[in-house]
ROSE-4610 file (N, C-alpha, C; in Angstrom, 1 decimal, always signed):
// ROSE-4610
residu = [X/X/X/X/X/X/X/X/X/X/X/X/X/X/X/X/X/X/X/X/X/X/X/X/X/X/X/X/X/X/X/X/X/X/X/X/X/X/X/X/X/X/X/X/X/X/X/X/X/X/X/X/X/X/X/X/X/X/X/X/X/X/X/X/X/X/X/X/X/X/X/X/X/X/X/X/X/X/X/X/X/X/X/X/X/X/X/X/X/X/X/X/X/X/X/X/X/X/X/X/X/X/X/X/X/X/X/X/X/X/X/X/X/X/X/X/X/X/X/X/X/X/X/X/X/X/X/X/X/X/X/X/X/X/X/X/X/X/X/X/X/X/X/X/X/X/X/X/X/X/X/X/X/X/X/X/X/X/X/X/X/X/X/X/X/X/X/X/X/X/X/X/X/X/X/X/X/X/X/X/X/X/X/X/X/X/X/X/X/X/X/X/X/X/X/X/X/X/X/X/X/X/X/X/X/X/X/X/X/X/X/X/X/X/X/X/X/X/X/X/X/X/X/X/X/X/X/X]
num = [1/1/1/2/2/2/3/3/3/4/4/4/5/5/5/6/6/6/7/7/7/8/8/8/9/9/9/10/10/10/11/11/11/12/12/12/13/13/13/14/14/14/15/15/15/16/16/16/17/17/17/18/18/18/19/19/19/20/20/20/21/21/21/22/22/22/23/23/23/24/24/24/25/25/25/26/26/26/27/27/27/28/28/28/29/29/29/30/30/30/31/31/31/32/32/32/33/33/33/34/34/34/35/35/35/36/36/36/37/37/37/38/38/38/39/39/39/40/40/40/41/41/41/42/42/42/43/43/43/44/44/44/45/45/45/46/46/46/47/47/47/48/48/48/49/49/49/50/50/50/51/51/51/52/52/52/53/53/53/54/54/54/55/55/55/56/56/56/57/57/57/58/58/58/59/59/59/60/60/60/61/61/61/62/62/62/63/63/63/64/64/64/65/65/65/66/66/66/67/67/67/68/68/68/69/69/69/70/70/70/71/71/71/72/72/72/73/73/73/74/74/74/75/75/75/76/76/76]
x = [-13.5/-14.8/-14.5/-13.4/-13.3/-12.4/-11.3/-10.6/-11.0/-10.3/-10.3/-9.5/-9.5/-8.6/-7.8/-7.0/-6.8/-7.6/-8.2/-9.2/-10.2/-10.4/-11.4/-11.3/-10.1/-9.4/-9.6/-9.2/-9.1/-10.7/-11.6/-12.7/-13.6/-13.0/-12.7/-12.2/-11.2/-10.4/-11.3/-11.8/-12.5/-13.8/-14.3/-16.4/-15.4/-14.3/-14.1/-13.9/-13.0/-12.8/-13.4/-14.9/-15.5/-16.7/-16.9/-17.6/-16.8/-16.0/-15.1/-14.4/-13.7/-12.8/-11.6/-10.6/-8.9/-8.8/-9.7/-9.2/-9.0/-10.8/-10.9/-10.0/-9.8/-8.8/-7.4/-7.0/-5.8/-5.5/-6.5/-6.6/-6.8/-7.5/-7.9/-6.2/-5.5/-4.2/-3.2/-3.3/-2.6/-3.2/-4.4/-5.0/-4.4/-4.3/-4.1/-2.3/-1.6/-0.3/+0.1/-0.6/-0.3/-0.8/-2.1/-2.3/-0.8/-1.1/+0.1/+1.6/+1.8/+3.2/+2.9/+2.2/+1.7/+1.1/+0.6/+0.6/+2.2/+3.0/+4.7/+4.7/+5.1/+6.0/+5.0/+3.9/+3.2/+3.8/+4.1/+4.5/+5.9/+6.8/+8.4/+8.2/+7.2/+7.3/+7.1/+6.1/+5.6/+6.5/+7.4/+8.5/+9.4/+9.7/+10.8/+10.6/+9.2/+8.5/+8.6/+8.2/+8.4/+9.6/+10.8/+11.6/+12.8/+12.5/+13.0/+11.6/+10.5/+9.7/+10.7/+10.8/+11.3/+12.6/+13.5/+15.0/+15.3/+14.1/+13.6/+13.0/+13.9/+13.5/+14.1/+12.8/+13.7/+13.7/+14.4/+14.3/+13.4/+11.9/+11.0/+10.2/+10.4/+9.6/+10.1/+11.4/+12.0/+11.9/+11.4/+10.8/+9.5/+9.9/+8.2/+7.1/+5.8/+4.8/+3.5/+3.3/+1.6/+2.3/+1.3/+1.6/+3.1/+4.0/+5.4/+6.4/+5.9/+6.8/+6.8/+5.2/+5.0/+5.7/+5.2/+6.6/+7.5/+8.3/+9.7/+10.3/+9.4/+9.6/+9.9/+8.7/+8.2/+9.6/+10.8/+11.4/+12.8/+12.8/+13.6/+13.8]
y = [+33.9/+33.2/+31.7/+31.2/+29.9/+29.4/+30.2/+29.7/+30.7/+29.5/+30.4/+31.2/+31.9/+32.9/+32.9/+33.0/+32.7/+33.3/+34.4/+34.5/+33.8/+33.2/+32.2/+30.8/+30.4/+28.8/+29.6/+31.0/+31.3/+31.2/+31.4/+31.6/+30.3/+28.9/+27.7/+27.4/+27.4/+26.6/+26.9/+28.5/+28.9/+28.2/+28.0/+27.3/+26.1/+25.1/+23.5/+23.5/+24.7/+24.8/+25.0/+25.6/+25.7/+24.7/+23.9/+22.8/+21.5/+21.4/+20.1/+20.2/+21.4/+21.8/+20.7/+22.1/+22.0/+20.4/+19.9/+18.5/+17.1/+17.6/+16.2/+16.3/+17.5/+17.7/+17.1/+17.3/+17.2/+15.5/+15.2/+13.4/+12.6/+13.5/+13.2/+13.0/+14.3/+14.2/+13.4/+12.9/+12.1/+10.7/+10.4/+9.0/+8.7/+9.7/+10.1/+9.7/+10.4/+10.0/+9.0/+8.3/+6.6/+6.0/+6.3/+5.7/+5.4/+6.5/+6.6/+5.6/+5.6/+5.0/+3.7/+2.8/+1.9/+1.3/+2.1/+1.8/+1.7/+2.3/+2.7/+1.0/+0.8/-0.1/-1.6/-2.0/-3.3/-3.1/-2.1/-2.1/-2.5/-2.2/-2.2/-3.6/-4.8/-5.9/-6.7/-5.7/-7.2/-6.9/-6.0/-6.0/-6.6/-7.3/-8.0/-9.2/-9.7/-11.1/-11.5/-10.6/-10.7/-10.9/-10.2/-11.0/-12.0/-12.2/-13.7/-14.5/-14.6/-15.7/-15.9/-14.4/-14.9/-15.7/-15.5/-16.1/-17.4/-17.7/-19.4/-20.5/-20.8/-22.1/-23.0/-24.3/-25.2/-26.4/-27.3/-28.6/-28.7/-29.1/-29.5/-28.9/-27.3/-26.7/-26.8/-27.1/-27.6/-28.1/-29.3/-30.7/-30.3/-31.3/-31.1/-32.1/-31.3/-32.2/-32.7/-33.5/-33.6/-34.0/-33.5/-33.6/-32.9/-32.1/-32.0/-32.9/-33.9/-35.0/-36.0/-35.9/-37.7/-36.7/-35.9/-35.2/-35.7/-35.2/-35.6/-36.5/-37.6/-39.2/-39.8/-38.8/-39.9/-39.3/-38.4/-37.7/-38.6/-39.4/-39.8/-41.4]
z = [-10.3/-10.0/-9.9/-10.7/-10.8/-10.0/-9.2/-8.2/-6.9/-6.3/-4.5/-3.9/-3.5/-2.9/-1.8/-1.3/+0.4/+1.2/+1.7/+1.8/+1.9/+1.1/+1.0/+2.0/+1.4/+2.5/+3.7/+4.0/+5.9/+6.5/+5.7/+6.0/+6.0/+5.0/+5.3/+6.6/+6.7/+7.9/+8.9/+8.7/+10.2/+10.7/+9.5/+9.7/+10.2/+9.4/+9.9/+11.4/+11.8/+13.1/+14.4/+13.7/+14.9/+14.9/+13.4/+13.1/+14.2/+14.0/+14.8/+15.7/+16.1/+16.9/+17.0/+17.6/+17.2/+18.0/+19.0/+19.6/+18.7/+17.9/+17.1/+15.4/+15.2/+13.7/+14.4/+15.2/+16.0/+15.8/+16.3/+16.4/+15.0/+14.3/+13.0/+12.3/+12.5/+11.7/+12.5/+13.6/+14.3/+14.0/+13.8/+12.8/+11.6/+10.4/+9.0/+9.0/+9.9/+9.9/+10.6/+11.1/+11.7/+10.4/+9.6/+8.7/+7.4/+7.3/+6.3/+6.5/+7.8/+8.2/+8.4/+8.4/+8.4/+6.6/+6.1/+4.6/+4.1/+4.5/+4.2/+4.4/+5.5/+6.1/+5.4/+5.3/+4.7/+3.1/+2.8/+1.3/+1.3/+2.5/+2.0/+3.0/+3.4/+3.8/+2.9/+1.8/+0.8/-0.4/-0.6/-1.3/-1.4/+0.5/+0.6/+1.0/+0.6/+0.7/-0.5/-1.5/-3.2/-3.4/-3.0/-3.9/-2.8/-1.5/-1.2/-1.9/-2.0/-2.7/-4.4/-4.8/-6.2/-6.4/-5.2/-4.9/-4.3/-3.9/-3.3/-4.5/-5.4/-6.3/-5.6/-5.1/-4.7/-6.0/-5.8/-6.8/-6.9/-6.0/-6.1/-6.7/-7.3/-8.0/-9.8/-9.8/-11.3/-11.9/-11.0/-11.6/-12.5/-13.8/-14.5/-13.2/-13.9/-13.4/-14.5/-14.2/-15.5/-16.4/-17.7/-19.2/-19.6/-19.0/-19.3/-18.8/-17.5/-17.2/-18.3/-18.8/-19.8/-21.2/-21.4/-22.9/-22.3/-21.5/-21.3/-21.4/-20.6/-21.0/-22.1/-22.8/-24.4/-25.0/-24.8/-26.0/-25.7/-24.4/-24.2/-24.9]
């Protein structure tokens, strides 16, 4: 009662099938898998933005600024 049967899915697939037909599911899973490959690839770009950003210290970001320059001063 609490699970479904195969039987059941076939008699599923069949109402979606004739609710939408085989053109628009077709397009639908050709949408869904361009989605996907496109989620893939922005992820392995902002991976490799992350760590050249993390491998880019230049001098100018070493340097103190603000209230850690005037400490620095004063200890000198």
């Amino acid at each position: 009662m609490g699970s479904l049967s195969i039987g059941h899915w076939l008699i599923v697939l069949l109402i979606v099938l004739l609710i939408f037909g085989t053109k628009k599911l077709r397009n639908l899973g050709g949408d869904l898998g361009s989605a996907i490959k496109n989620f893939k690839q922005a992820m392995k770009e902002g991976e490799t933005e992350g760590k050249d950003a993390a491998g880019q210290i230049t001098a100018a970001d070493s340097k103190p600024t603000g209230s850690d320059a005037t400490r620095q001063n004063e200890k000198i």
